[in-house]
N, C-alpha and C positions, 0 to 999 in steps of 0.2 A: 381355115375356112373350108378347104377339101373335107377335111375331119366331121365338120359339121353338115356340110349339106351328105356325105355317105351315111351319117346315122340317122339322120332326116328321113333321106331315100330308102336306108334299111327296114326303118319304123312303118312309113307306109309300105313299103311292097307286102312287108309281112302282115300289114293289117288287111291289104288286097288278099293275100292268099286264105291267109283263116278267113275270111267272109268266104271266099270264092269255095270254099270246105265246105262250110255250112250250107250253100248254096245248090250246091251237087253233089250232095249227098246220094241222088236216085243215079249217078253214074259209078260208083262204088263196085256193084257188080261186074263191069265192062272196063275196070282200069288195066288190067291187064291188055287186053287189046287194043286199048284208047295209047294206052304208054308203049307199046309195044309196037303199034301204026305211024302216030303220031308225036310220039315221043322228039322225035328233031323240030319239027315247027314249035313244037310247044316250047321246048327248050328256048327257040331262038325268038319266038313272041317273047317270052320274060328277061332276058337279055337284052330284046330292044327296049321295051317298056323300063326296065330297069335302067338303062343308059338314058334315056329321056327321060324319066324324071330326076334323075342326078341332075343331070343337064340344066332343068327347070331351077333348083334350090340353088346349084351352084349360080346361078346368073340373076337370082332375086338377094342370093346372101352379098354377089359382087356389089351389087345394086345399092341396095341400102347399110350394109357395114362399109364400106369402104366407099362412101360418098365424102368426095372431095381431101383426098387425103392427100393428094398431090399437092395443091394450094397449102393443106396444112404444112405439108415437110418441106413446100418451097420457103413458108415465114420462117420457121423455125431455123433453118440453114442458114435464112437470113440475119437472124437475129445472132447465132451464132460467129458471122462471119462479122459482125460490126460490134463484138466483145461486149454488147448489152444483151447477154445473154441469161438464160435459166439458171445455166450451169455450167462453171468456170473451169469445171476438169472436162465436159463437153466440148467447152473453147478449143482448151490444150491438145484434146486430142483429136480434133478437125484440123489443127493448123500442123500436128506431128503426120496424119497423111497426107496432107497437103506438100508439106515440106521434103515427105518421106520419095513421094512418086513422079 
């Protein structure tokens, strides 16, 4: 899930930048001094924006991939623990930590 909302986040920032390229293009002549002045806020503006929007994907991916999963791995334990289970080497091996700890 990390994995996914960084390549998310990656995909927009860099599509922010290339627009923001094409967009100021009339500052081209003055990047030396622009980078050279400002260079640290600018830096740390795309750091934060970059960490805010992680931030954004990570908590819409929590949101709806991982909707109710709790409930689901409660039944499932369930089912496992009353040997009407899925899967009978699942059984075995719940009840071999069970038994082990």
């Amino acid at each position: 899930m990390i994995a996914n909302a960084l390549l998310a986040t990656t995909a927009i920032f860099l599509g922010i930048g290339f627009w923001l390229m094409g967009e100021c293009q009339f500052l081209i002549p003055y990047k030396r001094i622009l980078f050279g002045v400002y260079g640290g806020p600018i830096a740390l503006f795309a750091t934060a924006l970059f960490l805010n929007i992680f931030a954004a994907f990570y908590c819409v991916f929590r949101k709806f991939f991982l909707k109710d999963t709790g409930r689901k791995l409660a039944h499932l334990e369930k089912q496992l623990r009353m040997g009407d289970s899925l899967s009978e080497e699942l059984t075995a091996r719940l009840k071999e930590e069970t038994n082990g700890s």
